[in-house]
DSSP file (Angstrom, degrees, kcal/mol; ACC not computed):
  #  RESIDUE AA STRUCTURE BP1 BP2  ACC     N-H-->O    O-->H-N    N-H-->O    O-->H-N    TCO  KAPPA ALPHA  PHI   PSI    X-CA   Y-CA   Z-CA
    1    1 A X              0   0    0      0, 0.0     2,-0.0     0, 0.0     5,-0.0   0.000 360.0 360.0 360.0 115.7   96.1   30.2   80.6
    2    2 A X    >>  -     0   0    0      1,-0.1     4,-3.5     2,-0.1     3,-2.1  -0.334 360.0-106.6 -58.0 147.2   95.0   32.9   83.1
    3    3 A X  H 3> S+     0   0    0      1,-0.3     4,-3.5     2,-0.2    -1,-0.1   0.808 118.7  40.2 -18.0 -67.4   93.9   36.0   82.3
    4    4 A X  H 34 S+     0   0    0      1,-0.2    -1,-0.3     2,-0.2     4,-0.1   0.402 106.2  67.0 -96.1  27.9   96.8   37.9   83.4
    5    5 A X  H <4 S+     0   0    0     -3,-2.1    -2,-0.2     2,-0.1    -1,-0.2   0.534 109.5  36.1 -89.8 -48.4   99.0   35.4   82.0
    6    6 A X  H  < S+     0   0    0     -4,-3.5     3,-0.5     1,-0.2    -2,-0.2   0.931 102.1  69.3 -88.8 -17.6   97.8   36.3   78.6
    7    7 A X  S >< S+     0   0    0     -4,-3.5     3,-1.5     1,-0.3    -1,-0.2   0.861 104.3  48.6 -45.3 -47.4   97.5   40.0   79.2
    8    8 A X  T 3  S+     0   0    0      1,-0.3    -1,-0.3    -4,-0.1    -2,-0.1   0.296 102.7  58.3 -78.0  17.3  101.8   39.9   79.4
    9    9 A X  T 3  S+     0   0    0     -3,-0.5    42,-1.4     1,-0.1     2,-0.4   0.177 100.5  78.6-130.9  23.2  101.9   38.0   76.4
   10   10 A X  E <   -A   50   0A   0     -3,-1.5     2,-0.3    40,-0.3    40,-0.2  -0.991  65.7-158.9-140.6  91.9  100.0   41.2   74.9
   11   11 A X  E     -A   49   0A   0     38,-2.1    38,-1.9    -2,-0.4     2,-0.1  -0.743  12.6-117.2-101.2 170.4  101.7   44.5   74.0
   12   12 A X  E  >> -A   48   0A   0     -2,-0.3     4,-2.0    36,-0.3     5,-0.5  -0.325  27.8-102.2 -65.9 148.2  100.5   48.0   73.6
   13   13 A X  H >>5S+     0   0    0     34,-0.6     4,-1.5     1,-0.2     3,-0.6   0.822 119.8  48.2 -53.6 -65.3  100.3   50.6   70.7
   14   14 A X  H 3>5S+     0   0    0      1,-0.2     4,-1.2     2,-0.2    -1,-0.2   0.750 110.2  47.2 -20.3 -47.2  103.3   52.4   72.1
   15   15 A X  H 3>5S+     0   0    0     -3,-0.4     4,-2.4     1,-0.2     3,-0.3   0.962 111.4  50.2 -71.6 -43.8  105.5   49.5   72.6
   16   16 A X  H <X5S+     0   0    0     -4,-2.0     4,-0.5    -3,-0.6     5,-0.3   0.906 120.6  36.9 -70.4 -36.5  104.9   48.0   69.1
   17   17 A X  H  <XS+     0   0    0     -4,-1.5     5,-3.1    -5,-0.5    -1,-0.2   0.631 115.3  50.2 -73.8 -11.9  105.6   51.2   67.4
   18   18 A X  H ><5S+     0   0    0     -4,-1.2     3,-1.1    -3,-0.3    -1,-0.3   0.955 111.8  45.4 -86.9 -50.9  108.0   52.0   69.5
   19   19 A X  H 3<5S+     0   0    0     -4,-2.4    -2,-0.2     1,-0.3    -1,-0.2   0.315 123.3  44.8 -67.5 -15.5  109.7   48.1   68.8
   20   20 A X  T 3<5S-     0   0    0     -4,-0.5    -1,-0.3    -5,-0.1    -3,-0.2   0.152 105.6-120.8-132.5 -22.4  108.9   49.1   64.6
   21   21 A X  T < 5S+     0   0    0     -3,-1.1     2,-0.3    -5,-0.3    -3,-0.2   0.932  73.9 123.5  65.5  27.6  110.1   52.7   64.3
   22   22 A X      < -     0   0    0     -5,-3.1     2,-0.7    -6,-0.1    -1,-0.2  -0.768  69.6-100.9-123.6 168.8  107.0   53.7   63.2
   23   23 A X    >>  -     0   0    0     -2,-0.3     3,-4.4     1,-0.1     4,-0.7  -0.869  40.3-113.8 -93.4 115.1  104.4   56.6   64.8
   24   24 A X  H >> S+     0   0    0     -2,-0.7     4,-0.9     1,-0.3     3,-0.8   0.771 115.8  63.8  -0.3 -84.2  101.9   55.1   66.8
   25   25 A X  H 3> S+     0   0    0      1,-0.2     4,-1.2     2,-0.2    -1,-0.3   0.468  98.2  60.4 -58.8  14.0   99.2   56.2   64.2
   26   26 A X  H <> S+     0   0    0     -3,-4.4     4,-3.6     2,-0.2     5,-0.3   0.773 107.1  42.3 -69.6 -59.2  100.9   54.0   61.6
   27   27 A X  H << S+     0   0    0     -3,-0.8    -2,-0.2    -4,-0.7    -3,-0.1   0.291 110.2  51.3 -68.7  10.4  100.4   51.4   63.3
   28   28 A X  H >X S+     0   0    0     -4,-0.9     4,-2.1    -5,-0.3     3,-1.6   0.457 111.0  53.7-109.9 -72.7   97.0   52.1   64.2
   29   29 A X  H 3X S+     0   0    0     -4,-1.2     4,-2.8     1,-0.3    -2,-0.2   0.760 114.7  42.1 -20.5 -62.3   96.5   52.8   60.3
   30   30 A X  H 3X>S+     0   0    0     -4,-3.6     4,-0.9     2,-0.2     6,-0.7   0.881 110.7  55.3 -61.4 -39.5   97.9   49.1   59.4
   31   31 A X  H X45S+     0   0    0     -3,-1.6     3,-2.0    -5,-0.3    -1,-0.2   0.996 106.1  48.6 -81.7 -55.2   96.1   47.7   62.1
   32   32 A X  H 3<5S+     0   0    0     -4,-2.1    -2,-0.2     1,-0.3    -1,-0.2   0.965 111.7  54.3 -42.8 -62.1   92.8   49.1   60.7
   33   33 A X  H 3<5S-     0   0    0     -4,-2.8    -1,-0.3     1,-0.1    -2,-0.2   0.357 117.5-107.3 -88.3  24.8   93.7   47.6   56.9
   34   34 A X  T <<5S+     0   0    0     -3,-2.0    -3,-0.2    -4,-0.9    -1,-0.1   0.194  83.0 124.3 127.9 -18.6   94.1   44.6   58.0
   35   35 A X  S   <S+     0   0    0     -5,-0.6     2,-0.4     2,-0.0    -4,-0.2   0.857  91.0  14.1 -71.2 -41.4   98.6   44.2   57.7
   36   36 A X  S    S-     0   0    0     -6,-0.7     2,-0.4     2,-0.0    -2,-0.4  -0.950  91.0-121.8-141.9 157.4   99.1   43.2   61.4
   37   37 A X        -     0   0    0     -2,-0.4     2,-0.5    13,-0.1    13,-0.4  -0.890  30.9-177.5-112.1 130.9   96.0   42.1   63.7
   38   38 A X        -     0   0    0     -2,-0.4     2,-0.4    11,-0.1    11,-0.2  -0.993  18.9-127.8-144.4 127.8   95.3   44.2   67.1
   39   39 A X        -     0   0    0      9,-1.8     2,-0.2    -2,-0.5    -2,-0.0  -0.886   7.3-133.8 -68.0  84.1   92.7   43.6   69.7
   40   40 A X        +     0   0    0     -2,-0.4     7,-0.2     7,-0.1     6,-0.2  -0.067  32.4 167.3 -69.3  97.6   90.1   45.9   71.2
   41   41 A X        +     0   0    0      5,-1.6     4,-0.1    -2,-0.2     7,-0.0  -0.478  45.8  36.6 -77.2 172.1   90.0   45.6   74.8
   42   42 A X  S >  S-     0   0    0      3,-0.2     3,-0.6     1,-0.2     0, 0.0   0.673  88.6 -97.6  90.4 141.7   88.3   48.0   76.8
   43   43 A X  T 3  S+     0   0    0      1,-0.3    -1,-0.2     2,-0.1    -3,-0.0   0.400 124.3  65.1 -69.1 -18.6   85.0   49.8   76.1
   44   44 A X  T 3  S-     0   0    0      2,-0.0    -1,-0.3     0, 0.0    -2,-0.2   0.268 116.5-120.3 -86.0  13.1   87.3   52.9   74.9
   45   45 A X    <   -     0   0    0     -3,-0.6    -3,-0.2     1,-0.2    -2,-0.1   0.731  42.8-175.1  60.9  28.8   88.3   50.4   72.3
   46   46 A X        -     0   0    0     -6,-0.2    -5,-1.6     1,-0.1    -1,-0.2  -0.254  23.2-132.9 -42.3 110.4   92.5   50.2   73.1
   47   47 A X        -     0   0    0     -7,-0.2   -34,-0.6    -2,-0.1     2,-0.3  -0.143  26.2-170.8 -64.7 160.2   94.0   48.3   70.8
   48   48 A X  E     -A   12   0A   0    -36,-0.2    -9,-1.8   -35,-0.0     2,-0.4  -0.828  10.3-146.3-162.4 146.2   96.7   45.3   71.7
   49   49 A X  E     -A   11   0A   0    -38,-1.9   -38,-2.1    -2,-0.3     2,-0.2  -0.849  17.3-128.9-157.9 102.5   99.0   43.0   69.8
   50   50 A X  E >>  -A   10   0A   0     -2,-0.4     4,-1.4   -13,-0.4     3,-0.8  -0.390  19.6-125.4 -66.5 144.5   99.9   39.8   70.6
   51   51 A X  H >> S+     0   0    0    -42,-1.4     4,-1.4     1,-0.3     3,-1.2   0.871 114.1  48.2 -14.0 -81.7  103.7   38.9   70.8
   52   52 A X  H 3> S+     0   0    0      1,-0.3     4,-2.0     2,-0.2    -1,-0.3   0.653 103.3  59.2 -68.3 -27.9  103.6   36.3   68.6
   53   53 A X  H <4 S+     0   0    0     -3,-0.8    -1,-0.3     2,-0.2    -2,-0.2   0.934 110.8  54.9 -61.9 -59.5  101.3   38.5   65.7
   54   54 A X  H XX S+     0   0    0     -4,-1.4     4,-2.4    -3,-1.2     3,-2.3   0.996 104.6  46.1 -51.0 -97.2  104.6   40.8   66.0
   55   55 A X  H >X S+     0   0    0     -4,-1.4     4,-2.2     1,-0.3     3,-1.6   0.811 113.9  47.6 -17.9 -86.5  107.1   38.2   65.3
   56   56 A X  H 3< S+     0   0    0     -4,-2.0    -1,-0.3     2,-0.2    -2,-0.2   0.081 110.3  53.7 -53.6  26.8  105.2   37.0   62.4
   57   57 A X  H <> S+     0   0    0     -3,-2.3     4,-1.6    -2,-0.7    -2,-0.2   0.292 109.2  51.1-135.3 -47.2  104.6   40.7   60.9
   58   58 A X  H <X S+     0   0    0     -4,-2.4     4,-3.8    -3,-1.6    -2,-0.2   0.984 109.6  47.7 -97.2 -31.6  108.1   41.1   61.1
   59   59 A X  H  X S+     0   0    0     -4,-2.2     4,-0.8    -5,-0.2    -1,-0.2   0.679 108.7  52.5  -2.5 -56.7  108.9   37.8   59.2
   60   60 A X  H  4 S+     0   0    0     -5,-0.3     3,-0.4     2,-0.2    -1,-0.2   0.883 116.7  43.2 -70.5 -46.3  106.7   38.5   56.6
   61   61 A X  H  < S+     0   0    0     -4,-1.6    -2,-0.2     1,-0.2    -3,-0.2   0.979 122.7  36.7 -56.4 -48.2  108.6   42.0   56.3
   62   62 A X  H  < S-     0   0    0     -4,-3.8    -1,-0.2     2,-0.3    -3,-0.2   0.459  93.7-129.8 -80.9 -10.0  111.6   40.8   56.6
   63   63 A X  S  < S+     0   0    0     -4,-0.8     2,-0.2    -3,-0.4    -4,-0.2  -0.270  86.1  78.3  81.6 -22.7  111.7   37.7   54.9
   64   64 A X  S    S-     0   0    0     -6,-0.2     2,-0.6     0, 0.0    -2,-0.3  -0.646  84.7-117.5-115.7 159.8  113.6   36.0   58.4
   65   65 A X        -     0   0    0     -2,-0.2     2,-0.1    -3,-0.1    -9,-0.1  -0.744  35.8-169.0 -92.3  96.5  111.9   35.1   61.3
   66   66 A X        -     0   0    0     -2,-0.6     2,-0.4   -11,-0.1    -7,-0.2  -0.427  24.3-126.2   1.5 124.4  113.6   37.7   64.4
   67   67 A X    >>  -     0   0    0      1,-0.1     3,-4.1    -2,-0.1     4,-0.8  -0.850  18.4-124.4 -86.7 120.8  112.7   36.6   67.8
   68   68 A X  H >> S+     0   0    0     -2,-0.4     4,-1.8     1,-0.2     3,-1.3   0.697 103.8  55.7   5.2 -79.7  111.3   39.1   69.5
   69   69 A X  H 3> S+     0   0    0      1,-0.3     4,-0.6     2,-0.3    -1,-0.2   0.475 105.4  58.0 -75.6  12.8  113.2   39.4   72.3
   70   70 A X  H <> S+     0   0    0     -3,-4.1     4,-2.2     3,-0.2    -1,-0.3   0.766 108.2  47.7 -78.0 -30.2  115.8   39.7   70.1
   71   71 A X  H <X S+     0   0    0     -3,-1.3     4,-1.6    -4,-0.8    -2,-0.3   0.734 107.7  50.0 -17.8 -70.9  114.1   42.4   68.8
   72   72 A X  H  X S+     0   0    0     -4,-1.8     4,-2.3    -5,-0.2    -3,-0.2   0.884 110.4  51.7 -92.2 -62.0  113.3   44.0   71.9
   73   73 A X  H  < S+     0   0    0     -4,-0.6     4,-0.4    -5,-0.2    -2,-0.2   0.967 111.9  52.2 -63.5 -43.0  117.4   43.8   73.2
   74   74 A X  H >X S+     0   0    0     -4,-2.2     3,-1.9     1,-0.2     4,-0.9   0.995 109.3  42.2 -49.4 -51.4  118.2   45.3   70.1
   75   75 A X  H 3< S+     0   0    0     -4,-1.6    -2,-0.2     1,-0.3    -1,-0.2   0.736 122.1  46.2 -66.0 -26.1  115.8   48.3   70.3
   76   76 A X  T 3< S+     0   0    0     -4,-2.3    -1,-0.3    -5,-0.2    -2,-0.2   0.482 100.5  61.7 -84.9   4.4  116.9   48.5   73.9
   77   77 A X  T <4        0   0    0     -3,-1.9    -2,-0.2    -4,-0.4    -1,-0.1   0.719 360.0 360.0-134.5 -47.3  120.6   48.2   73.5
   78   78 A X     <        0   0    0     -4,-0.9    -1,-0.1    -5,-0.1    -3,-0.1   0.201 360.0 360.0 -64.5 360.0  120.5   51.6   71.3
């Protein structure tokens, strides 16, 4: 898998919070204790969230597995 092949498969703190209904620095908070796993890129330390980390986060919450882009067309759909 190339680089920017896994970069897309990768979202940002905005998008997941945005994708969650939560304020960004919730999701920065969970990511820090440990509830959902985010990735430091960047020498400013930017967090990022794989897809699939998302999916299984909301499972666990939710009891069902939700595909993403089901997910994502809801939240868009609004």
């Amino acid at each position: 898998m190339g680089n920017s092949e896994h970069m897309s498969n990768m979202l940002t703190v905005r998008e997941v919070a945005r994708l969650l209904h939560v304020h960004p620095n919730t999701l920065r908070r969970w990511s820090n204790n440990g509830r959902i796993r985010a990735y430091r890129i960047t020498p400013r330390g930017d967090r990022r969230f794989k897809r699939e980390e998302i999916v299984r986060f909301l499972t666990e919450l939710n009891g069902h597995g939700d595909d993403l882009q089901e997910v994502e067309s809801r939240q868009w759909s609004r």
